[in-house]
N, C-alpha and C positions, 0 to 999 in steps of 0.2 A: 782193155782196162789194164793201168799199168799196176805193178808188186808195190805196196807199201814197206818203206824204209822203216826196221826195226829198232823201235827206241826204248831204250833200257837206260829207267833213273838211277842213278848211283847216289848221289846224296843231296837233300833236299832241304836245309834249314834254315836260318834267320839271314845269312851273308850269301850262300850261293847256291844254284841248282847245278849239277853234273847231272848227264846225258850222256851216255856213249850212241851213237846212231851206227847203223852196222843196215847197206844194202851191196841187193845182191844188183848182176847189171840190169840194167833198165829201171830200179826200184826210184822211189821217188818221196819225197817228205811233204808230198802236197803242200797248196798255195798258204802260208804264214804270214805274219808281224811279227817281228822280235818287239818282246813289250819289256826288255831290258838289252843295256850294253852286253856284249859275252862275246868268250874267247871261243875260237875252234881250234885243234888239237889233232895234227892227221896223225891215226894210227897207222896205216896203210898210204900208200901213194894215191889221192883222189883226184880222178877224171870227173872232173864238176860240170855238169849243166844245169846255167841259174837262168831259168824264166822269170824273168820282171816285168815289173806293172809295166801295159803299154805296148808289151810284145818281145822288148828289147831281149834276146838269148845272149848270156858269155858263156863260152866253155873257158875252164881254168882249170890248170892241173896243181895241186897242189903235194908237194914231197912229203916223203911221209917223215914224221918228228917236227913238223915244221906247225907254225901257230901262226896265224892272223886273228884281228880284233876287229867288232863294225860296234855302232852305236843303236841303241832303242830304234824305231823305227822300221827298220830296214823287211823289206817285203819282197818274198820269191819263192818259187819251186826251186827246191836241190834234186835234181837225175844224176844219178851213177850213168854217167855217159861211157865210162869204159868195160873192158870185156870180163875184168877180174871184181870181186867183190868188194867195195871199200869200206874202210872206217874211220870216223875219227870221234872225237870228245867236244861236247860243248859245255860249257862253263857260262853260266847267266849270273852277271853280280845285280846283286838284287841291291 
C-alpha cells in the first residue's frame, strides 16, 4: 500500500482554494477530478508520475519556482516518482 500525499489547505474562500501538497517518495494523491481550473506551483523540483484514465503513465519533471495550468476536468493519480521529497501549491479558482 502506497504513503498518502500530505495536503494542507492554506486558504479556502469565495475566489480560490490554496493547497500546499508535500509527499514523501513513492507517496501518491490518489485517483481525482479536478472539479475547478487551478494553477500548480513547484515548490521543490517534482518528479511526477500521472496515472490517467485508461492506463496511459507520464512521468514529468517539473523545476521548482515553475507553474503550469490544466482546466476542470482533468483526472489522474500524482506519484512522487523521485527519490527526494517533493512539493508544490495548488490554486483552485473557483
Amino acid at each position: 500500500m502506497s504513503t498518502a500525499a500530505q495536503a494542507t489547505q492554506m486558504i479556502d474562500d469565495a475566489r480560490v482554494r490554496v493547497t500546499r501538497f508535500d509527499f514523501a517518495p513513492g507517496a501518491e494523491t490518489g485517483w481525482h477530478r479536478h472539479a475547478m481550473d487551478y494553477v500548480i506551483t513547484a515548490v521543490t523540483e517534482c518528479h511526477m508520475r500521472l496515472e490517467m484514465p485508461g492506463g496511459e503513465v507520464k512521468d514529468v519533471t517539473v523545476p521548482a519556482g515553475t507553474a503550469y495550468r490544466r482546466n476542470e476536468g482533468v483526472e489522474h493519480n500524482v506519484i512522487n516518482a523521485g527519490s527526494a521529497p517533493m512539493s508544490f501549491v495548488e490554486v483552485e479558482l473557483k
